[in-house]
C-alpha positions as CSV (number, residue, x, y, z in Angstrom):
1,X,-16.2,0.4,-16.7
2,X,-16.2,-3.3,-17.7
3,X,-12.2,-3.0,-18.6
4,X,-9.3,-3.1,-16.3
5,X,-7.8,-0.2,-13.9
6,X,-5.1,1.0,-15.9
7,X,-2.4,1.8,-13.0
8,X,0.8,2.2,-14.6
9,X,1.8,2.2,-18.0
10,X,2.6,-1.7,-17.9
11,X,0.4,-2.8,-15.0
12,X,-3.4,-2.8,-15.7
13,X,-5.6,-4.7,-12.9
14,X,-8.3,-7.1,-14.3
15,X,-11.9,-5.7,-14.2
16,X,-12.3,-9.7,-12.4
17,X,-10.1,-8.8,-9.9
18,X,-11.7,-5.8,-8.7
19,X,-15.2,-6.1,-6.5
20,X,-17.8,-3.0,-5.9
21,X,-20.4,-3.0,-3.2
22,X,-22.9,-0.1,-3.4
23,X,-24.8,1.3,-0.3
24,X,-26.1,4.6,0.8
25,X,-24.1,7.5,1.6
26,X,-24.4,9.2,5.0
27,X,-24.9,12.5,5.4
28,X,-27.9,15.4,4.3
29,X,-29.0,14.4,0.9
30,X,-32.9,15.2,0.9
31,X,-35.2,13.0,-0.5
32,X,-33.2,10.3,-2.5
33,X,-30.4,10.1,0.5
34,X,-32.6,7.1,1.1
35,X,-33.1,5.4,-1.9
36,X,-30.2,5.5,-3.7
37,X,-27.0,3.3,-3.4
38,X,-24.4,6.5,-4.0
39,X,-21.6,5.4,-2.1
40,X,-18.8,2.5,-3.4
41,X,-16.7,0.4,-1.7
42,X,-14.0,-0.8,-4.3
43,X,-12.0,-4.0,-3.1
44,X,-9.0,-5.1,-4.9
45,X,-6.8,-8.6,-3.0
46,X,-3.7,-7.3,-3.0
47,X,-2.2,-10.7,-1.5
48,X,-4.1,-13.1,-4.4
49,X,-3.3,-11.3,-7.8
50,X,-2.3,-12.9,-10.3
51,X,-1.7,-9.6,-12.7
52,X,1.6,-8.5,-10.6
53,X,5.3,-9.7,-10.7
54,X,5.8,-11.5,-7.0
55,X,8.7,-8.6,-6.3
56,X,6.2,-6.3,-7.1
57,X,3.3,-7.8,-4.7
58,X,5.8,-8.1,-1.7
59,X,6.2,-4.5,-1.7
60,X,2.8,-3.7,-2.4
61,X,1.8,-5.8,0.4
62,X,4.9,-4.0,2.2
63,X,4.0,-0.6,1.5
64,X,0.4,-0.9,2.3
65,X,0.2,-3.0,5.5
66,X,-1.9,-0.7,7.3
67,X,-4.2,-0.4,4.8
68,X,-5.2,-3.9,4.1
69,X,-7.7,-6.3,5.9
70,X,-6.5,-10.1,4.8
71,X,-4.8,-9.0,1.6
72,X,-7.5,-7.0,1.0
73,X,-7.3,-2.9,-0.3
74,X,-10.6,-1.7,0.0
75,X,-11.3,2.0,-1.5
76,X,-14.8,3.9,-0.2
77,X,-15.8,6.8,-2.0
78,X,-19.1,8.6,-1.0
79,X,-18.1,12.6,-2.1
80,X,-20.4,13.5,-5.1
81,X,-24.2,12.5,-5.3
82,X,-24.0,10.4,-8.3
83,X,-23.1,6.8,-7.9
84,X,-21.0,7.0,-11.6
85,X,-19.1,9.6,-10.3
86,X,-17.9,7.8,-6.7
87,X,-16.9,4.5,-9.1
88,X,-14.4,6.4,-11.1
89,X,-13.3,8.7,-8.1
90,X,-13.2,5.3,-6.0
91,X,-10.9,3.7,-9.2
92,X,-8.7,7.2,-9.6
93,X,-8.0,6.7,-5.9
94,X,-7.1,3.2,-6.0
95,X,-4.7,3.4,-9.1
96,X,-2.9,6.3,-7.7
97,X,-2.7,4.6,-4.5
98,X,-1.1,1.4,-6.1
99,X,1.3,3.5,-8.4
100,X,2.6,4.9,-5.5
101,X,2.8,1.7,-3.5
102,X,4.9,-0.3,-6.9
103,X,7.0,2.6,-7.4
104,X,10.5,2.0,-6.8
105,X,12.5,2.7,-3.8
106,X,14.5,6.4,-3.9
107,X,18.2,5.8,-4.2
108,X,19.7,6.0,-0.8
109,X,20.7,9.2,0.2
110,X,24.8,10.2,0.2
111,X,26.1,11.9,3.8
112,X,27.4,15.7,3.0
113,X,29.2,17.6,5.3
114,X,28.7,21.7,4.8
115,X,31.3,23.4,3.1
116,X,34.1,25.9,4.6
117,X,32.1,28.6,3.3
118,X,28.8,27.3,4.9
119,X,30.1,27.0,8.3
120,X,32.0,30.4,7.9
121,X,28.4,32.2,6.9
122,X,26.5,30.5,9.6
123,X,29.2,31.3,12.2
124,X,29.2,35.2,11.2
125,X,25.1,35.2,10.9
126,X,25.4,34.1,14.6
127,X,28.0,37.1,15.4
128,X,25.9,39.4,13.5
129,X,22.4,38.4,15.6
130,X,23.9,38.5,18.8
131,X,25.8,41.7,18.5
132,X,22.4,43.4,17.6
133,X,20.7,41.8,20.6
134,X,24.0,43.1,22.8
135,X,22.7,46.5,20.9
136,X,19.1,46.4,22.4
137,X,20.0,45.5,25.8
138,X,19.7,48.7,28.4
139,X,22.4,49.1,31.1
140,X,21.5,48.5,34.6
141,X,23.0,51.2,35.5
């Protein structure tokens, strides 16, 4: 654990950059739910890294606006029992959540317009449904 977060295949985030605080995990855990520190808070400041291309940071810092406090990504993990095992789900999440957030942007999408025989399809589907529903209706008479 005392290396880096490997997020992409270029990027890998200093293990100095990265803090964990340890406290207990809420919840029904029996006898040790009160003694041990299970649960991980895993902060990473997003706005003060030196390990990313500026580019890269402003969209981070784009992308995940609502998610930071002063710069700061913070990741909580509490699911399994075991404090090992709520660091490196806490560090899976983070990583995937910054791959996602340095990805590039999708190429903008071309307008379409739907074919002759689309519109022709649609048109006769619409015949075809309302002639059965002029098919079920009873005659007032």
């Amino acid at each position: 654990m005392d290396d880096g977060l490997r997020v992409t295949d270029r990027w890998t985030v200093p293990a100095a950059e990265l803090r964990e605080r340890f406290s207990r995990s809420s919840g029904p855990g029996g006898q040790g739910v009160n003694t041990t520190d299970s649960r991980v808070e895993l902060s990473f400041d997003v706005a003060g890294t030196t390990s990313l291309p500026p580019v890269l940071r402003e969209r981070v810092l784009e992308r995940l606006a609502g998610r930071l406090v002063d710069g700061v990504l913070t990741i909580a993990a509490s699911e399994h029992r075991a404090q090992l095992a709520n660091r490196e789900a806490a560090r899976e999440r983070l990583a995937v959540l910054l791959r996602d957030a340095v990805a590039p942007p999708p190429p903008p999408r071309r307008p379409t317009r739907p074919s002759r025989g689309a519109k022709e399809r649609r048109l006769a589907d619409k015949k075809r449904q309302s002639q059965r529903k002029r098919d079920r209706r009873t005659d007032g008479d």
